[in-house]
C-alpha positions in Angstrom: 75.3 -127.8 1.1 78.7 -126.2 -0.5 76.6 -123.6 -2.5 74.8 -122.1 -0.2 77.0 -122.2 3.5 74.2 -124.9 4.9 75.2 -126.7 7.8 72.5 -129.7 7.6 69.4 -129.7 7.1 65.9 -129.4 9.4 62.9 -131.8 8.5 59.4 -130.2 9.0 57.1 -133.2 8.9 55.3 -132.8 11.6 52.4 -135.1 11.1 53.0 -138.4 9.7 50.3 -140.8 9.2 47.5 -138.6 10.6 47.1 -134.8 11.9 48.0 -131.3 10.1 45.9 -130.5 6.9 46.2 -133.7 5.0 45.8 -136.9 6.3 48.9 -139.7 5.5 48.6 -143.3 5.7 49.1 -146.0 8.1 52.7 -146.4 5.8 54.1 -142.7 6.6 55.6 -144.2 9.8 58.1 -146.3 8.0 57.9 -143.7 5.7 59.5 -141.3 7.5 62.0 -142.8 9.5 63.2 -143.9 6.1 63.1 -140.5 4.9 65.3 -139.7 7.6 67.5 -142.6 7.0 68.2 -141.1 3.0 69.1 -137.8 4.3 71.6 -139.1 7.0 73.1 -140.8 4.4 73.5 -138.3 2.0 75.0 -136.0 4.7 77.3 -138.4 5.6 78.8 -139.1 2.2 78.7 -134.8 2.3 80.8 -134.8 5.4 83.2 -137.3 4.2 83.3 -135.3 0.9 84.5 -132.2 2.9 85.6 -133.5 6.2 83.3 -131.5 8.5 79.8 -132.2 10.1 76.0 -131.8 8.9 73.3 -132.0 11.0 70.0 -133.7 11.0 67.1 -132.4 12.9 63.0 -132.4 12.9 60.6 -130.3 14.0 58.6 -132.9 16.2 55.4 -133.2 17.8 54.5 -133.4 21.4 51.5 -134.7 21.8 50.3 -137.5 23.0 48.1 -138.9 20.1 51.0 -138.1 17.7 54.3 -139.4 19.3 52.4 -143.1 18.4 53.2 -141.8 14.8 56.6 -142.1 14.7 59.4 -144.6 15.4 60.9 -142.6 18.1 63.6 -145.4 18.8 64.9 -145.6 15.2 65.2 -141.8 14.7 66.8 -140.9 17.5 69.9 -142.8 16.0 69.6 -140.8 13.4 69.1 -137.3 14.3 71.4 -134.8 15.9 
């Protein structure tokens, strides 16, 4: 984050468990919000480190089939 000027960090996982070019698993739900839940972490010890902010966001699908994919409830705590 210091070496380069970032100011957090944007998550490009569109397509857990199923969708994009690889299928994931069933698992890749937990998966991710846990994903999510590391890198909130880390950016929070990060702004405590330097006493400023980092943000967390995702590139997130829309659709329909997709949004069943994710735990929308849990990462929207996390997010920014």
């Amino acid at each position: 984050m210091k070496q380069y000027g970032f100011d957090g960090v944007d998550i490009d996982w569109e397509y857990p468990v199923s969708g994009g070019l690889n299928a994931g698993t069933a698992a890749d739900k937990q998966n991710y919000t846990a994903l999510l839940t590391e890198f909130r972490a880390a950016l929070n010890a990060q702004e405590t480190k330097d006493g400023r902010d980092y943000s967390l966001s995702i590139a997130a699908p829309a659709g329909p089939t997709i949004i069943p994919n994710l735990e929308s409830a849990k990462i929207g705590g996390i997010l920014d």
